[in-house]
Z-matrix of the N, CA and C atoms (Angstrom, degrees):
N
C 1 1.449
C 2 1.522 1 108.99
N 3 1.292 2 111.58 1 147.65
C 4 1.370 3 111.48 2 -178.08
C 5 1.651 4 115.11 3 -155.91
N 6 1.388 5 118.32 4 118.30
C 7 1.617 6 127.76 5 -155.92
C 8 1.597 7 85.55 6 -75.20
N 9 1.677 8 94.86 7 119.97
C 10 1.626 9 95.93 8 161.50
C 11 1.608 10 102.47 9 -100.40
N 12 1.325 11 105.83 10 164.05
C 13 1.452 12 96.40 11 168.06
C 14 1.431 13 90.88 12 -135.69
N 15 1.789 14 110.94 13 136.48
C 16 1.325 15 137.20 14 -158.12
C 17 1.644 16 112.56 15 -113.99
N 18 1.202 17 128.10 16 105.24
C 19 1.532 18 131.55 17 -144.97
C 20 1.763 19 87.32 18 -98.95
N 21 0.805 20 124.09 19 116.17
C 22 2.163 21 146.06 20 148.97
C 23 1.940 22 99.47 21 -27.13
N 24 0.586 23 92.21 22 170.23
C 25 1.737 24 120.36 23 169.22
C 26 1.304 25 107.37 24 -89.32
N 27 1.572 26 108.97 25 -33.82
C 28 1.506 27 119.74 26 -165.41
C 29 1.495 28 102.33 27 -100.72
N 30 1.367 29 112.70 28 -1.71
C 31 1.800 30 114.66 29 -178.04
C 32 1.304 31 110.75 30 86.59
N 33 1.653 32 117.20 31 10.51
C 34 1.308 33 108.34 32 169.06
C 35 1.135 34 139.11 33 -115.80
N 36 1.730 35 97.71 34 124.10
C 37 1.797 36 102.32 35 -149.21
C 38 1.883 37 117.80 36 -86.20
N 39 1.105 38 102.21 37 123.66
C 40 1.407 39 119.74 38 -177.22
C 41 1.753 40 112.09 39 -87.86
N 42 1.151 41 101.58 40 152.40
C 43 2.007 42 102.99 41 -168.32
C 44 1.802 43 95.52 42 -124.74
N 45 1.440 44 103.48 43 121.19
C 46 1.498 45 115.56 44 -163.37
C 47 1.517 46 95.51 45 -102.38
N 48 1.395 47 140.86 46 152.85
C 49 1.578 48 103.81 47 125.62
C 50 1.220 49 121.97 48 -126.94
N 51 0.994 50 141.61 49 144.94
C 52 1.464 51 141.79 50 -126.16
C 53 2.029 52 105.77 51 -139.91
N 54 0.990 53 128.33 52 153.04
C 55 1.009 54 140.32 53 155.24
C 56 1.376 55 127.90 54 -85.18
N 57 1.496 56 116.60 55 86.08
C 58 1.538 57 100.57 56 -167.37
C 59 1.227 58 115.73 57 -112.80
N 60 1.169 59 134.86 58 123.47
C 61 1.543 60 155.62 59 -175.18
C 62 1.195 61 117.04 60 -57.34
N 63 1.520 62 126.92 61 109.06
C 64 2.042 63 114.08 62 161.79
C 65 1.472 64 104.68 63 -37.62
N 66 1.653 65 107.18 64 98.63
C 67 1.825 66 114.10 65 156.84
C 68 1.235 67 113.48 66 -72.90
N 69 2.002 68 138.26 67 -17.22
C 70 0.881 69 113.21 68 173.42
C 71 1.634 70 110.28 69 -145.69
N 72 1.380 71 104.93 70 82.51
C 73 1.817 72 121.35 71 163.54
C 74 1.340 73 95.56 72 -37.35
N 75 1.296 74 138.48 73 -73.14
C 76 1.708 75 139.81 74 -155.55
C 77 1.903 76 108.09 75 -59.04
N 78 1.325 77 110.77 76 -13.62
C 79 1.456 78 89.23 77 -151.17
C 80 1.723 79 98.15 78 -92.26
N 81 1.173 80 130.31 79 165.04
C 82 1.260 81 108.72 80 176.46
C 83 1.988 82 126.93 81 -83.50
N 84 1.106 83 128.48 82 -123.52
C 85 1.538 84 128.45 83 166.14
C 86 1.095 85 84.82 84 -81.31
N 87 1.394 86 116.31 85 -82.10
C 88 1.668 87 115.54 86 -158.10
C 89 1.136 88 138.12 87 -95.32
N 90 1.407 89 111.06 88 32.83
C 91 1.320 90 125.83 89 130.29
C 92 1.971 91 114.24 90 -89.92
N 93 1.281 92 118.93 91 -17.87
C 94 1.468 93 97.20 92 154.53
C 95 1.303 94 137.83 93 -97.20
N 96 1.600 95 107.39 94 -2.66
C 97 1.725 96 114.83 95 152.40
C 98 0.826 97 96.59 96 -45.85
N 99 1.359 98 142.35 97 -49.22
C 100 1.507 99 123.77 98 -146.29
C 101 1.034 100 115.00 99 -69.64
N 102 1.471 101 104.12 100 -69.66
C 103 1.606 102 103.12 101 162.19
C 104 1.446 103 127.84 102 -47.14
N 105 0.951 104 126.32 103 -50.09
C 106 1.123 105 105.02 104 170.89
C 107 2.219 106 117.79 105 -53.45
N 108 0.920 107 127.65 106 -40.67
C 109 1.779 108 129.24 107 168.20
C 110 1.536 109 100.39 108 -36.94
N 111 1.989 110 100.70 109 -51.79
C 112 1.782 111 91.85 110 -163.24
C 113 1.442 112 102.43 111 -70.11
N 114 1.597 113 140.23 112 -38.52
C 115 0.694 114 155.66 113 -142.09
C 116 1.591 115 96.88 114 -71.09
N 117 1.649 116 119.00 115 -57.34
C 118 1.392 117 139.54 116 167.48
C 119 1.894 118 110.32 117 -45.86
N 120 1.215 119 99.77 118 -24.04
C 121 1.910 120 101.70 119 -153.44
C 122 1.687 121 78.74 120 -103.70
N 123 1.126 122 117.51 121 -25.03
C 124 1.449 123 105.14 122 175.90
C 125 1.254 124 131.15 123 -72.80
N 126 1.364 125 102.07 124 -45.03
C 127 1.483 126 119.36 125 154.23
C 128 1.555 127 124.01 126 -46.85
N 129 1.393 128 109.43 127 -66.12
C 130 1.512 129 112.11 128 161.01
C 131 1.796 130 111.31 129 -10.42
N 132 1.676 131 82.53 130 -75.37
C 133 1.860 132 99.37 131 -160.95
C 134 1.596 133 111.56 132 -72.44
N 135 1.507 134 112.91 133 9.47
C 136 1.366 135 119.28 134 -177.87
C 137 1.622 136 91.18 135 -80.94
N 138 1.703 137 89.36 136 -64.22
C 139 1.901 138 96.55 137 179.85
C 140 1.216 139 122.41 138 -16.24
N 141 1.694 140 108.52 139 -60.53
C 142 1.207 141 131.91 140 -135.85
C 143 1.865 142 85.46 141 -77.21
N 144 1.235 143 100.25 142 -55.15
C 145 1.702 144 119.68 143 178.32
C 146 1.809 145 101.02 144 -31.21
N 147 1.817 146 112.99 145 -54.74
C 148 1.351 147 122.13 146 -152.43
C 149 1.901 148 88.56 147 -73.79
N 150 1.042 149 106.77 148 -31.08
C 151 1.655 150 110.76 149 -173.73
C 152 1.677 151 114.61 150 -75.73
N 153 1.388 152 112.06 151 -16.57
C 154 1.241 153 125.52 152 155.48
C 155 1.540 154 104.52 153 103.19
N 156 1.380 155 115.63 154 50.31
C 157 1.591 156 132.67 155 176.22
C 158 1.190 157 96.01 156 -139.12
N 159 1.327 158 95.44 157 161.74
C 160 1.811 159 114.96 158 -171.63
C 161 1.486 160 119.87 159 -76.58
N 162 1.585 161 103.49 160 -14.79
C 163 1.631 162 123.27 161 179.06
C 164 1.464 163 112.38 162 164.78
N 165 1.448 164 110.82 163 162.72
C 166 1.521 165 110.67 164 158.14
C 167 1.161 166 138.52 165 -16.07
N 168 1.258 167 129.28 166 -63.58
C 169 0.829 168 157.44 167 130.76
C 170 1.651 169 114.77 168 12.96
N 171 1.496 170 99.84 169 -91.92
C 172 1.452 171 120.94 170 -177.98
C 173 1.631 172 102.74 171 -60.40
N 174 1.267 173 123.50 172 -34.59
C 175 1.451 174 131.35 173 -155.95
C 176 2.157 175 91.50 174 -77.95
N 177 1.445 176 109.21 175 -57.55
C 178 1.550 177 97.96 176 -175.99
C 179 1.710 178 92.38 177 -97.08
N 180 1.280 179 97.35 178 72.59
C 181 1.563 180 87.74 179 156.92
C 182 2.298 181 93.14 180 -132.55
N 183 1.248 182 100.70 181 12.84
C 184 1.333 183 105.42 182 176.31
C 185 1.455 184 127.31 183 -109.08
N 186 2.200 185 99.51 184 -4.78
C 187 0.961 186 116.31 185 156.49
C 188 1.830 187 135.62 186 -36.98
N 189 1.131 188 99.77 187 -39.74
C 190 1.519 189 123.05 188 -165.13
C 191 1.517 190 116.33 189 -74.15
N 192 1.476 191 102.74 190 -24.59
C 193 1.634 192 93.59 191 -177.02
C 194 1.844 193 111.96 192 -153.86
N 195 1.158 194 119.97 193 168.38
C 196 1.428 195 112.07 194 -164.94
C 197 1.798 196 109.84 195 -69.17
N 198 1.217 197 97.67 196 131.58
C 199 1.792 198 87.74 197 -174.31
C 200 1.602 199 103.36 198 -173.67
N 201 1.228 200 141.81 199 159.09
C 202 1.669 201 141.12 200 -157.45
C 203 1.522 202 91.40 201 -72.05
N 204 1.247 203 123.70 202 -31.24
C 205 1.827 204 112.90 203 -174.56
C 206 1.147 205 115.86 204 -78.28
N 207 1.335 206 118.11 205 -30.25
C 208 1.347 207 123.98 206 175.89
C 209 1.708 208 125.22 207 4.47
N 210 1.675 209 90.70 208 -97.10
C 211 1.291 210 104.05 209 -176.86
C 212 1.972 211 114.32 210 -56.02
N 213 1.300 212 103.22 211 -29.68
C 214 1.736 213 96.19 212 172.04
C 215 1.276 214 119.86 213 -77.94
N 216 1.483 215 111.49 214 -1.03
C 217 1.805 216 111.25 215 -177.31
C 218 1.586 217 91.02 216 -103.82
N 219 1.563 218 134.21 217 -30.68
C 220 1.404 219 134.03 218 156.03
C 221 1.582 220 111.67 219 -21.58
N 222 1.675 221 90.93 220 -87.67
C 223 1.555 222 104.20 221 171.29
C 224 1.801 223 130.72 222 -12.88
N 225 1.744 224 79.80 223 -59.52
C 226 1.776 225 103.47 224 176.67
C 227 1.371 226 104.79 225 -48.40
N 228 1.631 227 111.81 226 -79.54
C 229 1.195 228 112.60 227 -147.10
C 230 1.684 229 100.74 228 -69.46
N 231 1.267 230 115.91 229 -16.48
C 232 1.864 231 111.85 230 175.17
C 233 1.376 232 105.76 231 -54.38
N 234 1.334 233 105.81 232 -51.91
C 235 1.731 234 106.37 233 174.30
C 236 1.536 235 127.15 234 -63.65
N 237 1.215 236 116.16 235 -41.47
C 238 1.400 237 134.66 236 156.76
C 239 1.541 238 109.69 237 -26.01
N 240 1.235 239 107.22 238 -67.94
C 241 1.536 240 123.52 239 -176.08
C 242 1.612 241 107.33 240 -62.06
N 243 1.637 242 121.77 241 -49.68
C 244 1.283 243 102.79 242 -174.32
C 245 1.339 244 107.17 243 -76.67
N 246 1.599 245 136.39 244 -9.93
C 247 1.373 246 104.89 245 -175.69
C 248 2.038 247 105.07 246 -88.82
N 249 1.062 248 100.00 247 9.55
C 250 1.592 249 95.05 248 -174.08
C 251 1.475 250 93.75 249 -112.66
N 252 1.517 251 139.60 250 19.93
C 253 1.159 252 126.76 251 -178.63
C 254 1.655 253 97.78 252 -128.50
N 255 1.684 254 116.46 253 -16.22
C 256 1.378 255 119.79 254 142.62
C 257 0.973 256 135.36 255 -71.94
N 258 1.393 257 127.07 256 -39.10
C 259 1.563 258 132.63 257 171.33
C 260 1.467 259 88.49 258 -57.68
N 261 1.344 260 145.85 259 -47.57
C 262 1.816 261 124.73 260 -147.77
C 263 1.866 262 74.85 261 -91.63
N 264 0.835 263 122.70 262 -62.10
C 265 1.645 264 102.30 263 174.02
C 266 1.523 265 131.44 264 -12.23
N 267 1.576 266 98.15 265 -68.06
C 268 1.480 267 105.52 266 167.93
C 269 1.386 268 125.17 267 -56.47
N 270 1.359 269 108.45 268 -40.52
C 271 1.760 270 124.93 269 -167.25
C 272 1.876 271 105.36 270 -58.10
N 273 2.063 272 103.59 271 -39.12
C 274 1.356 273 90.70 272 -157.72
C 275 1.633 274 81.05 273 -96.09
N 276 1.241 275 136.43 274 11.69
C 277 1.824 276 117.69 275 142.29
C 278 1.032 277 126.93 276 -43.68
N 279 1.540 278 106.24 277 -58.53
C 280 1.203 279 123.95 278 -176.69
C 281 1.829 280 132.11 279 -53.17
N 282 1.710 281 81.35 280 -38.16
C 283 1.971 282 82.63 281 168.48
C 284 1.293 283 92.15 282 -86.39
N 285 1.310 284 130.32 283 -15.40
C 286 1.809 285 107.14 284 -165.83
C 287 1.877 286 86.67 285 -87.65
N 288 1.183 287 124.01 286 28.44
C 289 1.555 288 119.66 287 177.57
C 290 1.821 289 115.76 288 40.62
N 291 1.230 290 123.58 289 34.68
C 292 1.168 291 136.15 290 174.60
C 293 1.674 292 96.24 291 -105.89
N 294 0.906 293 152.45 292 18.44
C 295 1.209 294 141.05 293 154.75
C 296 1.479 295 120.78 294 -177.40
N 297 1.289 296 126.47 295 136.13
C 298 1.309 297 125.27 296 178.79
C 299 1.596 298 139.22 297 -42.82
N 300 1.257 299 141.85 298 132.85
C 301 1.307 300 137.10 299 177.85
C 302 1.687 301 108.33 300 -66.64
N 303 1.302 302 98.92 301 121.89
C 304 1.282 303 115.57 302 179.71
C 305 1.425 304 124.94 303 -66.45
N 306 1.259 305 129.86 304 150.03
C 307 1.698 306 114.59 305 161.76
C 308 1.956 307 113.66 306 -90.41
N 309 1.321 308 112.29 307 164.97
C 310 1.267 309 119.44 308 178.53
C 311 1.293 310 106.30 309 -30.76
N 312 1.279 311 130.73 310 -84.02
C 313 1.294 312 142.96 311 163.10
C 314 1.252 313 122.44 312 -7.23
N 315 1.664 314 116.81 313 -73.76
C 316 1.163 315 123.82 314 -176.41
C 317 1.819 316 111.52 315 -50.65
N 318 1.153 317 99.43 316 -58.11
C 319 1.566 318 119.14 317 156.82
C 320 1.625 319 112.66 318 -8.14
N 321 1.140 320 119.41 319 -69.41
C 322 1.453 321 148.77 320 -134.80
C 323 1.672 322 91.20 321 -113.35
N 324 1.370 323 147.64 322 9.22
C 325 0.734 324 177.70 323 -57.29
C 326 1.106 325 132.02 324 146.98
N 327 1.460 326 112.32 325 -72.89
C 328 1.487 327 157.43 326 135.07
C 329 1.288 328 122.73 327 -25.64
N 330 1.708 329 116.27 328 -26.57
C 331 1.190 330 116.26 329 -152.76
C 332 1.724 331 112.14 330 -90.71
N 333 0.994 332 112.77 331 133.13
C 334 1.620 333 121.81 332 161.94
C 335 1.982 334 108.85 333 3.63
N 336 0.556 335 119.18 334 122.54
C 337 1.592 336 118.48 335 156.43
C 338 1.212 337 120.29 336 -69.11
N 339 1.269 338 125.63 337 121.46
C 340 1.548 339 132.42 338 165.13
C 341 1.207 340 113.45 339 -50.32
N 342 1.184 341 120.24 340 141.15
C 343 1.346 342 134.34 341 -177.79
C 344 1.101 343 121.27 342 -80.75
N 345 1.294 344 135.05 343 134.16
C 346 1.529 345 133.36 344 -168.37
C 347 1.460 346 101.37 345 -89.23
N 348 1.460 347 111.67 346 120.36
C 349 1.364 348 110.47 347 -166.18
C 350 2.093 349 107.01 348 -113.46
């Protein structure tokens, strides 16, 4: 079992928990890093979507200079950063064989909580 948490249109986040199945026995580690990164970057750019930007991306690109988004693309990319500085956390467990390779899902799961701003 694994608590997804499922983000609204309206930003309101719901707590699932789900049964999620190995979809890919064949693939190796790193072909399921991968998925699991896109899986994370999707999520990201869902946020970014629920915050009313087209993605990550677009959302800290207002970081850089004085302007009304500013401080909410701050916020973003603070969060941005810790869930990709946990995932490489988790990842080098995983080659150090201290903990299992995750699926997308489980991943995404895992991730940092957004900050109530």
């Amino acid at each position: 079992m694994a608590l997804v948490i499922q983000v609204g249109l309206d930003g309101s986040e719901t707590e699932v928990n789900e049964e999620l199945p190995d979809l890919t026995p064949d693939l190796s580690n790193e072909q399921r890093a991968e998925l699991v990164r896109q899986a994370l970057q999707e999520a990201i750019d869902l946020k970014a979507r629920d915050l009313g930007f087209s993605g990550g991306n677009a959302l800290m690109l207002y970081v850089g200079f004085e302007n009304h988004y500013q401080s909410l693309a701050q916020v973003f990319a603070t969060w941005e950063a810790s869930v990709w500085v946990e995932a490489d956390e988790y990842k080098a467990e995983v080659l150090a064989g201290a903990k299992p390779m995750l699926t997308g899902p489980e991943a995404v799961a895992l991730m940092p909580v957004y900050p109530e701003v």
